[in-house]
ZAMARGU-4260 file (C-alpha; in steps of 0.2 Angstrom, whole numbers, plus 5000, padded with zeros to 4 digits):
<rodrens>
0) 6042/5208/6385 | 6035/5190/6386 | 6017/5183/6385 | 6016/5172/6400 | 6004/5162/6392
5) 5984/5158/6397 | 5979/5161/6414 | 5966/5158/6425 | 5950/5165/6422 | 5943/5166/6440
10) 5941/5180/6451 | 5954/5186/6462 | 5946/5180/6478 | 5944/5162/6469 | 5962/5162/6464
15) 5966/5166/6480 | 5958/5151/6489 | 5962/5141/6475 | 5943/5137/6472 | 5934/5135/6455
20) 5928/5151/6449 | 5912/5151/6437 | 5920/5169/6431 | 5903/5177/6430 | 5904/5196/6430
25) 5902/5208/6436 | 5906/5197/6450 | 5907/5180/6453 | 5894/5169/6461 | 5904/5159/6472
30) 5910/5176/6483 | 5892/5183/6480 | 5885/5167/6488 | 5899/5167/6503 | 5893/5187/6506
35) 5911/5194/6501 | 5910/5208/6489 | 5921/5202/6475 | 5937/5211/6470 | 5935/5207/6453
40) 5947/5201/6438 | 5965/5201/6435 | 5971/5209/6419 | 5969/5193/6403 | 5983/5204/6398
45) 5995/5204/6410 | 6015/5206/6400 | 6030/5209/6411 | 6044/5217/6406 | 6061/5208/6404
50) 6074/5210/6418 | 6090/5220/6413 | 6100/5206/6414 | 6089/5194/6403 | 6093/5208/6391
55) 6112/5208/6394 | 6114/5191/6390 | 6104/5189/6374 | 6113/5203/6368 | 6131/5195/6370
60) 6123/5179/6363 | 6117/5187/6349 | 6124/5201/6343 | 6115/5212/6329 | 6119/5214/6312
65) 6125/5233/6314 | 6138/5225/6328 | 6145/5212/6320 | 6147/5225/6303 | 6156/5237/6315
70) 6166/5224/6323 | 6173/5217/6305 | 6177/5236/6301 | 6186/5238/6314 | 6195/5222/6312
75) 6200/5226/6295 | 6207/5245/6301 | 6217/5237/6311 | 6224/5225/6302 | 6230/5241/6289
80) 6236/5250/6305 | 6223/5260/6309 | 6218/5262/6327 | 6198/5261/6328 | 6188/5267/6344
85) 6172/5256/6345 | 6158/5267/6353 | 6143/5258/6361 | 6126/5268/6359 | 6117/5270/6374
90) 6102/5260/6377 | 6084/5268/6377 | 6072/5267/6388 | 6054/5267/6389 | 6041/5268/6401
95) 6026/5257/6398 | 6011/5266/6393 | 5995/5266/6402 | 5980/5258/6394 | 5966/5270/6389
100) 5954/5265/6405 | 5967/5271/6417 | 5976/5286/6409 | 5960/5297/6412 | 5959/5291/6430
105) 5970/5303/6442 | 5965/5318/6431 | 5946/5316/6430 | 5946/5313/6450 | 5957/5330/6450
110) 5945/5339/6439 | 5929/5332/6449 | 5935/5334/6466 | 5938/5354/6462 | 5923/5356/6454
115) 5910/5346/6465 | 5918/5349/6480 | 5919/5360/6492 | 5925/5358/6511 | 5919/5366/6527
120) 5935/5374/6535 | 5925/5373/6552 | 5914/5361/6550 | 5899/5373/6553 | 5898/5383/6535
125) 5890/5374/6523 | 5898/5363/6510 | 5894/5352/6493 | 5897/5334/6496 | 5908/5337/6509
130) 5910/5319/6519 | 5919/5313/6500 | 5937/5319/6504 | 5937/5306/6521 | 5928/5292/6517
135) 5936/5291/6500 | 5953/5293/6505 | 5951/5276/6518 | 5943/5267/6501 | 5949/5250/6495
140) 5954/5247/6476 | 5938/5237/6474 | 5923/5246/6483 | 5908/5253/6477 | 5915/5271/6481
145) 5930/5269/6469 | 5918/5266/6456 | 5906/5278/6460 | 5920/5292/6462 | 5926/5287/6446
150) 5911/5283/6436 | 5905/5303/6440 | 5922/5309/6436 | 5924/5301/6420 | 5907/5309/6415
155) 5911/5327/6421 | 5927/5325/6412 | 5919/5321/6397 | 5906/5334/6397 | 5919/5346/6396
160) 5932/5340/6383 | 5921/5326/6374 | 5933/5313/6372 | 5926/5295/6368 | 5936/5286/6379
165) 5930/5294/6395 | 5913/5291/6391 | 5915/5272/6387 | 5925/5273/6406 | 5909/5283/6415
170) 5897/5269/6406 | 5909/5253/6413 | 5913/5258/6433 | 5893/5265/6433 | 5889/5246/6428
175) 5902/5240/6441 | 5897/5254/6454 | 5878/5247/6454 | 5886/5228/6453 | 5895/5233/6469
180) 5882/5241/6478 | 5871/5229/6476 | 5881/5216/6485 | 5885/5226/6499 | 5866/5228/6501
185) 5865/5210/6501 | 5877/5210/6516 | 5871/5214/6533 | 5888/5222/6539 | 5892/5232/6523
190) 5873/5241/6521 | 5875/5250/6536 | 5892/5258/6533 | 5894/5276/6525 | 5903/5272/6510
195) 5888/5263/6505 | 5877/5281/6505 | 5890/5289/6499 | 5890/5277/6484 | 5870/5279/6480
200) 5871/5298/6481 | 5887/5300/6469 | 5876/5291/6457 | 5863/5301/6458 | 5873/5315/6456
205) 5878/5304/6439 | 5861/5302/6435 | 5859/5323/6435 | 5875/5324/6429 | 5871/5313/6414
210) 5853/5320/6411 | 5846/5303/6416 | 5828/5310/6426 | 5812/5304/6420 | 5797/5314/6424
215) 5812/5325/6435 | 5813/5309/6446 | 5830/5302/6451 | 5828/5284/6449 | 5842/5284/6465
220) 5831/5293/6477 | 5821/5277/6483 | 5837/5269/6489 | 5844/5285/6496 | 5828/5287/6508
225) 5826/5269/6515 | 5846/5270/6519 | 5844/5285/6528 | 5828/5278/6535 | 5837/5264/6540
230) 5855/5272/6545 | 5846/5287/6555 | 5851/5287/6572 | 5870/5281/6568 | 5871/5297/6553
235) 5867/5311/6565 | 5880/5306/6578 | 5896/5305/6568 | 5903/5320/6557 | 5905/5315/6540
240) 5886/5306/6542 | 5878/5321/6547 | 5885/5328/6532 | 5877/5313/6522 | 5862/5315/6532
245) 5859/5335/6527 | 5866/5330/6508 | 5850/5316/6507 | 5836/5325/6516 | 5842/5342/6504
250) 5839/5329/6488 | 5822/5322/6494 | 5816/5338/6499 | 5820/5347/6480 | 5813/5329/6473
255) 5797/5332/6483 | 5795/5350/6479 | 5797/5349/6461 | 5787/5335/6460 | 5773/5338/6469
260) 5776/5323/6480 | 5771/5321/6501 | 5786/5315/6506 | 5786/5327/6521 | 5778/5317/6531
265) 5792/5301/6531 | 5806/5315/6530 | 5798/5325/6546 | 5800/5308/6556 | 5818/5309/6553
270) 5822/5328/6558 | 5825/5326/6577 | 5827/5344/6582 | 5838/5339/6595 | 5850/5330/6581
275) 5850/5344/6571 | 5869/5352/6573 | 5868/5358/6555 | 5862/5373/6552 | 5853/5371/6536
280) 5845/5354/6542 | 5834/5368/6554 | 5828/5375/6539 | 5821/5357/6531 | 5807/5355/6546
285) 5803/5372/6539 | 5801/5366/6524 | 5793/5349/6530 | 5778/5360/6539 | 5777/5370/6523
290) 5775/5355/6511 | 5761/5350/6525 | 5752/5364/6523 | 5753/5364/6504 | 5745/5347/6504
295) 5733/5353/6518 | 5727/5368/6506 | 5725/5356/6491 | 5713/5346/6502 | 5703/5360/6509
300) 5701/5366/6492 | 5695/5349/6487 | 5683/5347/6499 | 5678/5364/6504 | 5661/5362/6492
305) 5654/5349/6504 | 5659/5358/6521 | 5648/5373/6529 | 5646/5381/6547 | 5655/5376/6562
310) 5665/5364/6552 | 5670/5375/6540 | 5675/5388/6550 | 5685/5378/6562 | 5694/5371/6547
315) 5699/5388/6540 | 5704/5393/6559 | 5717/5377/6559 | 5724/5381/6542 | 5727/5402/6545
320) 5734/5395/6564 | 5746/5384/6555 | 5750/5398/6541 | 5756/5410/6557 | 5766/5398/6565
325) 5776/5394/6549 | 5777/5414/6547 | 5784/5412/6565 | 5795/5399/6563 | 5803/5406/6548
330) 5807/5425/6558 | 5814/5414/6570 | 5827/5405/6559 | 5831/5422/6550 | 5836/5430/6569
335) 5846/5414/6573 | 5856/5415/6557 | 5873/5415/6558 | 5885/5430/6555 | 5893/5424/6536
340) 5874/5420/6532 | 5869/5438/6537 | 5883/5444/6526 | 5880/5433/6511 | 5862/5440/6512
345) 5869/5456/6509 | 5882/5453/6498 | 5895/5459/6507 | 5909/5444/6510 | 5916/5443/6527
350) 5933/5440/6530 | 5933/5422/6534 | 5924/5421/6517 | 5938/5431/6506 | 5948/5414/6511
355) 5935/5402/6506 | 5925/5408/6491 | 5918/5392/6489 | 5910/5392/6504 | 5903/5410/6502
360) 5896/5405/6485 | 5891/5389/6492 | 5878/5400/6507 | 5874/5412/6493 | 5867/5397/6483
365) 5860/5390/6498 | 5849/5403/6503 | 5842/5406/6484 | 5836/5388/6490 | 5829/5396/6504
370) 5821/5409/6494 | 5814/5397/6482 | 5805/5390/6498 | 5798/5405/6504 | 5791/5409/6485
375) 5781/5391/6486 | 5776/5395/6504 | 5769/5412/6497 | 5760/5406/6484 | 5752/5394/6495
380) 5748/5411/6507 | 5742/5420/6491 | 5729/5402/6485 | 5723/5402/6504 | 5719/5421/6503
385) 5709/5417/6487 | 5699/5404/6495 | 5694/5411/6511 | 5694/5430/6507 | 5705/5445/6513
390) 5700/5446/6530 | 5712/5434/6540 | 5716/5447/6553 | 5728/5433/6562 | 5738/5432/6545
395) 5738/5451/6544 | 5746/5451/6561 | 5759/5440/6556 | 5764/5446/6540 | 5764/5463/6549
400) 5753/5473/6536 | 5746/5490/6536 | 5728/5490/6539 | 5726/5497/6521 | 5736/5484/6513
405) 5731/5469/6502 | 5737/5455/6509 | 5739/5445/6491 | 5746/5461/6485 | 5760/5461/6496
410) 5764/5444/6496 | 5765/5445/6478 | 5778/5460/6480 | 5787/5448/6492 | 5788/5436/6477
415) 5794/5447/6465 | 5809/5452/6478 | 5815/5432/6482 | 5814/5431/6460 | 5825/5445/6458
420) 5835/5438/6473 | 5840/5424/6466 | 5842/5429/6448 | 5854/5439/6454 | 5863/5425/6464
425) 5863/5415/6452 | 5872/5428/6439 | 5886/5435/6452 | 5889/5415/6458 | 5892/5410/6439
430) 5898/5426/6431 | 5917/5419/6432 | 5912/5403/6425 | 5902/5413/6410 | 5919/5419/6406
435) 5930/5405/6408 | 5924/5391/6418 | 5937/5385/6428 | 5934/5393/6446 | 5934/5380/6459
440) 5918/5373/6466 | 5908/5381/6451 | 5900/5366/6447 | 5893/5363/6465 | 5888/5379/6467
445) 5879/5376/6450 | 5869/5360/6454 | 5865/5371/6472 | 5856/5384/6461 | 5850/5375/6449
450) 5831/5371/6455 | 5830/5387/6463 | 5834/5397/6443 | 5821/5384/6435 | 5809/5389/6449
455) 5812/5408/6442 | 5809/5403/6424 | 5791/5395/6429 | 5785/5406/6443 | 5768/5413/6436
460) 5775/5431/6445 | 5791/5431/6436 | 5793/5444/6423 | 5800/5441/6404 | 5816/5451/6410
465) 5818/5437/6423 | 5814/5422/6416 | 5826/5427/6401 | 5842/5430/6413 | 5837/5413/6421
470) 5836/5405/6405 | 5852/5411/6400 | 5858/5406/6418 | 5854/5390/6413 | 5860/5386/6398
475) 5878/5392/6406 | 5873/5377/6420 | 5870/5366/6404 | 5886/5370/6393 | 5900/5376/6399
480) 5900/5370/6416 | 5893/5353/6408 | 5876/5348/6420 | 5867/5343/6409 | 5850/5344/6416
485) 5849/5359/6415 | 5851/5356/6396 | 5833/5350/6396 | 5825/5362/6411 | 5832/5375/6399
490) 5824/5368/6383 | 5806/5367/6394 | 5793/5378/6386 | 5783/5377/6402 | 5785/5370/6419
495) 5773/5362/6433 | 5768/5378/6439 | 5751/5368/6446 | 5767/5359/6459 | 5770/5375/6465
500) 5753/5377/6474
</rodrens>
């Protein structure tokens, strides 16, 4: 092989149109300026093997020393009569091997899209990142996706095996993934496209990944709203954006909840019921109204001191009315719910789940979510029971109670039945990855249950028994399937419990 000598240093684009190049990196100023996204560098390195014939020739010039010995042997053999066969050996050859930032590539993307993926087989069930397998596979060598896609992979890789080299990858195409996205941000006809989304929220996923959260907030969640803000009407009318669409209002839902943030209000203007196809995206208003009346209560409690007769009264009339109608709401989405939900709820697999198992665990994780929800709902019930007594007789109607019964009291034993629900989940969904860790879609499943097992560990109404197996449910999350976040929910002594309610 030959050095072909110095080359230019511009970008590709530059070199193209054959137009000075300041070679600034990630990208260039001239195409950052001109609104393209820049493709980036050409190899410094760039050798090139020599042709077979080159190789011919040079080697009938100039023959090597072992040649020219066994062509002098032969000579003097058969000078003294002796008949000599000369025997060429054959020529070796060699592939070229890859360079230690591409080798990793094809397998890490394998390992990632069998682990954090899993498909809807109808388009109906519910899946993990399910609009990836489409828009990736239209991608371009040089857009924000391929880095995204590869700076995630690299990482998951590496949090299973621990080699250097895939870290130093994750770190470089995370740089160039941002670099990217940025400029595409910049250009009015790139932000509104998909891929763009798809970008921001597989480097969130990086960042939960990776253990990046400050505080639990995901420093891509601001970008992730005002894009969905922004791309609204056109996500909820094409497939793969509807699926973008339920994957964002999922993460800023969990963001508000854990946070103790009052997002529902921004999210609830973008949950158009009649846009809703997805099942699951039903549920989020739920849990929009719920988050209202959480921040309602907080208030109420706040100011209650200062408030007396008809004000008062009228005040604690709204907030019970709201509390039946989520009661209402939430008997009406368990009637409407699909036949494979019903089942999962059981756990009893239907047939059509025997063939997906992903999907199964993937509803089985979903509606721990659900359960999680209905535990913050409850506790919310249980601080409004506290505040304005036991005798809310339009409550006691809806939660269907004896005339005997404590209403606190039974919404505490409803509590301890969602815990155990979900601790259980969360043990059957990653009992085969306890073992071995290689069961396809584990690590989705995982980040699916994840908030809903550290919801267990720091419920005031979980027992030691279950705050132990969610521990240890966590720490399976954290190690072997290599999310590690829950590294440092698992390490949490306590948790925001104050959030909650």
């Amino acid at each position: 092989m030959v050095y072909p000598g110095h080359r230019s240093t511009g970008c590709i684009e530059c070199r193209r149109r054959k137009v000075k190049c300041d070679a600034a990196k990630p990208e260039c100023y001239r195409c950052t300026i001109r609104g393209h996204i820049c493709p980036g560098y050409p190899d410094r390195f760039n050798f090139r093997p020599l042709l077979a014939e080159v190789v011919k020739q040079g080697r009938r010039r100039q023959p090597s020393k072992s040649d020219t010995t066994t062509t002098s042997e032969s000579t003097s053999q058969s000078k003294s009569g002796k008949t000599t066969t000369i025997s060429s050996c054959p020529r070796h050859t060699s592939s070229i091997p890859l360079s230690p930032s591409t080798a990793w590539e094809l397998p890490s993307l394998c390992f990632f899209i069998d682990q954090y993926i899993i498909p809807s087989p109808d388009g109906v069930s519910p899946g993990y990142l399910r609009f990836i397998p489409d828009l990736y596979h239209v991608q371009t060598e040089n857009s924000c996706l391929k880095s995204a896609m590869l700076a995630v992979s690299y990482l998951t890789l590496y949090n299973r095996t621990g080699d250097a080299q895939l870290y130093v990858n994750c770190r470089d195409n995370y740089g160039i993934a941002l670099g990217r996205i940025n400029t595409a941000l910049n250009n009015p006809e790139f932000i509104l496209t998909d891929k763009t989304l798809a970008s921001i929220i597989i480097l969130s996923l990086f960042v939960d990944v990776n253990n990046e959260r400050h505080n639990l907030l995901n420093v891509h969640s601001l970008g992730i709203y005002r894009l969905v803000k922004l791309q609204r009407d056109k996500l909820v009318h094409s497939k793969n954006g509807l699926y973008l669409f339920g994957w964002a209002v999922s993460h800023l839902l969990i963001q508000s909840i854990i946070r103790g943030e009052d997002r529902h209000v921004e999210l609830m203007h973008l949950l158009n019921p009649d846009d809703l196809k997805i099942y699951e995206l039903k549920f989020a208003r739920i849990v929009c109204k719920i988050l209202a009346f959480r921040s309602l209560v907080k208030q109420f409690t706040a100011l209650r001191g200062s408030m007396a007769g008809p004000a008062l009264d009228q005040q604690e009339h709204n907030l019970t009315g709201i509390a039946c109608h989520l009661l209402a709401e939430i008997d009406a989405w368990d009637r409407d719910m699909p036949p494979d939900w019903q089942s999962a709820l059981l756990g009893l697999p239907s047939e059509a789940a025997e063939a997906q198992p992903g999907t199964f665990q993937c509803i089985v994780a979903f509606l721990s979510l659900v359960s999680s929800v209905r535990i913050i709902f409850y506790l919310n019930l249980i601080q409004w029971c506290n505040v304005c007594g036991d005798l809310l007789s339009p409550l006691r109607d809806s939660l269907q109670l004896e005339d005997d019964a404590n209403t606190a009291s039974v919404l505490q034993s409803r509590i301890y039945q969602y815990l155990r629900n979900i601790s259980k989940s969360a043990s059957d969904a990653l009992r085969e990855s306890d073992n071995n860790g290689v069961r396809s879609g584990s690590a989705a499943v995982s980040l699916i249950i994840l908030w809903p097992t550290w919801l267990v560990v720091h419920c005031p109404l979980s027992t030691p028994e279950l705050v132990s197996q969610s521990r240890q449910t966590l720490n399976i999350i954290g190690h072997k399937i290599g999310i590690k976040l829950a590294v440092i929910l698992y390490t949490l002594d306590s948790g925001p419990i104050d959030k909650f309610t």
